[in-house]
C-alpha positions as CSV (number, residue, x, y, z in Angstrom):
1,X,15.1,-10.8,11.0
2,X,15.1,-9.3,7.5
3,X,16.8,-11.1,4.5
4,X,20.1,-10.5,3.0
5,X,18.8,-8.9,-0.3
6,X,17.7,-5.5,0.5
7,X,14.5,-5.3,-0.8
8,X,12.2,-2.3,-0.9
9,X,7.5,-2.8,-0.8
10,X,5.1,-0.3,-0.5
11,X,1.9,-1.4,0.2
12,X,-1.6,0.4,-0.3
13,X,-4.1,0.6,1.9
14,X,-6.1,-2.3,0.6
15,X,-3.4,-4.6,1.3
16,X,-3.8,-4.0,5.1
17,X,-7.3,-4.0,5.5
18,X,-7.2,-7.2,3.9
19,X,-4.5,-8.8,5.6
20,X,-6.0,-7.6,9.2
21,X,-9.9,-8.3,8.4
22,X,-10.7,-12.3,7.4
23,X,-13.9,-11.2,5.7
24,X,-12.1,-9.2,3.5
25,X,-12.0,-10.7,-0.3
26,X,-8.4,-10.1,-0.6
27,X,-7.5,-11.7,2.9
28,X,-6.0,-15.0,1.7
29,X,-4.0,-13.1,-1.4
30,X,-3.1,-10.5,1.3
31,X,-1.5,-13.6,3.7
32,X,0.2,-14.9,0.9
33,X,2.1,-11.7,0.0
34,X,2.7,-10.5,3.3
35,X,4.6,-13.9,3.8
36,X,6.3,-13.2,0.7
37,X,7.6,-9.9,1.7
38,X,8.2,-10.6,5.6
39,X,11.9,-10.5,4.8
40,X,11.8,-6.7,3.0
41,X,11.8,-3.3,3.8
42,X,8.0,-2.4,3.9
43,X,7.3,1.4,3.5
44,X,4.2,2.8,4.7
45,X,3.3,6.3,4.5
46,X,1.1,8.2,7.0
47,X,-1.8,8.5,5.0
48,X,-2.0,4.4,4.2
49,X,-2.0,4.2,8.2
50,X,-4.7,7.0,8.4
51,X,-7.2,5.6,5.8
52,X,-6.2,1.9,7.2
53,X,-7.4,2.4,11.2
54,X,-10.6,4.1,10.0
55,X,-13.1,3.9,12.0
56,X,-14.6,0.4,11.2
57,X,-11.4,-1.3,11.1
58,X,-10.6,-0.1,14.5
59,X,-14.0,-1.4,15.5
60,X,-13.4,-4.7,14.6
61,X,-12.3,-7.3,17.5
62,X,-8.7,-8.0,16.8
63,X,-7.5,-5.7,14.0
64,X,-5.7,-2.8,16.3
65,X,-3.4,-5.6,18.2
66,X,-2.9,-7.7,15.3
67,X,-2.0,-3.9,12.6
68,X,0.2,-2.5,15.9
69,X,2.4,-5.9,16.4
70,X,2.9,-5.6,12.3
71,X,4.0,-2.2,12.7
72,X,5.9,-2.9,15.3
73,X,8.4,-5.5,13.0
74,X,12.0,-5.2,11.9
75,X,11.5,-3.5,8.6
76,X,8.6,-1.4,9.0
77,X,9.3,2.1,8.0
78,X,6.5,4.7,8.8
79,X,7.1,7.0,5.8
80,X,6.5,10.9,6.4
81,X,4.6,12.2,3.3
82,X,5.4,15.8,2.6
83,X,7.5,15.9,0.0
84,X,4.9,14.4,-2.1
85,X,1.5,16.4,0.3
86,X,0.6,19.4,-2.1
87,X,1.3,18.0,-5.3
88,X,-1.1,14.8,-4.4
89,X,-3.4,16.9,-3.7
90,X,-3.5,19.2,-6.6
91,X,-3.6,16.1,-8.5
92,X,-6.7,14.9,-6.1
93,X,-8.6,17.7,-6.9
94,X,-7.7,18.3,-10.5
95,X,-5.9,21.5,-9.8
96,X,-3.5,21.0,-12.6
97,X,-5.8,20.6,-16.4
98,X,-5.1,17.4,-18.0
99,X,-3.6,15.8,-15.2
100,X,-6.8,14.6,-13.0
101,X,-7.7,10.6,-12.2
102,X,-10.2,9.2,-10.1
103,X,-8.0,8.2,-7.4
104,X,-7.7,9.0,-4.1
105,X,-5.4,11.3,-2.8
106,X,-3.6,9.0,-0.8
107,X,-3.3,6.8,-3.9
108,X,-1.7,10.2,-5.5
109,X,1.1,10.0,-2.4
110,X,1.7,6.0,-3.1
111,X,2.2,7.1,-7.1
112,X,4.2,10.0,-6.5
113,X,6.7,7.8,-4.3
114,X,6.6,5.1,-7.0
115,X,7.5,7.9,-10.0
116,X,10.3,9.8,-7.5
117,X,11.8,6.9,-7.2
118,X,13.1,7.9,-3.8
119,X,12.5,5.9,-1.7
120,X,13.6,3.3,-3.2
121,X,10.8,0.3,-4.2
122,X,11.3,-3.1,-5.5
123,X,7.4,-3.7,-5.2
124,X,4.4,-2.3,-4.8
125,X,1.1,-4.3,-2.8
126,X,-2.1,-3.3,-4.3
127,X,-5.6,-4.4,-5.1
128,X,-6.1,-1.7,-7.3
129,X,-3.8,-2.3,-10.1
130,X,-5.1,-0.1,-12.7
131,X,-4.3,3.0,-10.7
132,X,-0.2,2.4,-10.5
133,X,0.4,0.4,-13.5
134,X,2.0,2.9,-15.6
135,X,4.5,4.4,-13.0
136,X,5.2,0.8,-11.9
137,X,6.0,0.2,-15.6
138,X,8.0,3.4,-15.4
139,X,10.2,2.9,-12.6
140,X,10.4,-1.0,-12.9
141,X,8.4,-1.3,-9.8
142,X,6.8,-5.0,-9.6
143,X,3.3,-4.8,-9.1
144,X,1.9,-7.4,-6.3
145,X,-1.5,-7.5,-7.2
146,X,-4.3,-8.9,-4.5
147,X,-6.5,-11.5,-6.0
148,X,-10.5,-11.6,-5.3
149,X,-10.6,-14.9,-3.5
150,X,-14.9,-14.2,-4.1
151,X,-13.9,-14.6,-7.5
152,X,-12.0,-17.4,-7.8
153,X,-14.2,-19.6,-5.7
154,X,-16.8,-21.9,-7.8
């Protein structure tokens, strides 16, 4: 059942191949967040699915059942992209002078909903901070950002 505060999260693509695949050196941070966010509104648009159920992940014992009961949840939104599908990837392929990162072109999609503003989005899941920070900052998004679990291990 989702919570009384409507509250909007996008989530990248790292977030659920971390969350699904224990080896993965986000996994734990990913756990902890998706707890945190259980009771939100969790956007995910069609490309985050496609790159997500690649064809390792799909490979590995447990991951479809365990991403398909999660999609499957009160909250879930499956977000159609196109609004945001030729600028992305314009901006992918450094169509536009001046305007090219090195970030994926789903990455471009996730920003582009993020500086829109529409949808809505309270937060935004990532392991890859440095690629949203500044329309986060922008739009007030709060940045959820996976922590190496590697790392912090001594």
């Amino acid at each position: 059942m989702l919570g009384k505060a409507k509250k909007y999260v996008l989530a990248d693509t790292g977030f659920w191949r971390a969350l699904f695949q224990s080896g993965d050196q986000f996994h734990e941070s990913a756990k902890s967040y998706a707890r945190t966010i259980e009771p939100y509104y969790t956007f995910v648009p069609w490309p985050v699915l496609y790159e997500t159920l690649n064809g390792h992940f799909v490979k590995t014992p447990g991951c479809v059942a365990q991403i398909d009961a999660a999609l499957k949840r009160p909250g879930i939104v499956l977000f159609d992209d196109k609004p945001y599908r030729d600028a992305a990837k314009e901006k992918a392929l450094g169509i536009r002078l001046g305007q090219r990162k090195d970030i994926s072109l789903v990455d471009w999609v996730i920003r582009m909903m993020v500086e829109a503003g529409k949808p809505r989005i309270d937060y935004l899941v990532t392991c890859s901070p440095g690629d949203f920070m500044d329309v986060c900052s922008l739009r007030r998004v709060e940045p959820l950002i996976l922590e190496d679990g590697r790392r912090s291990r001594r």
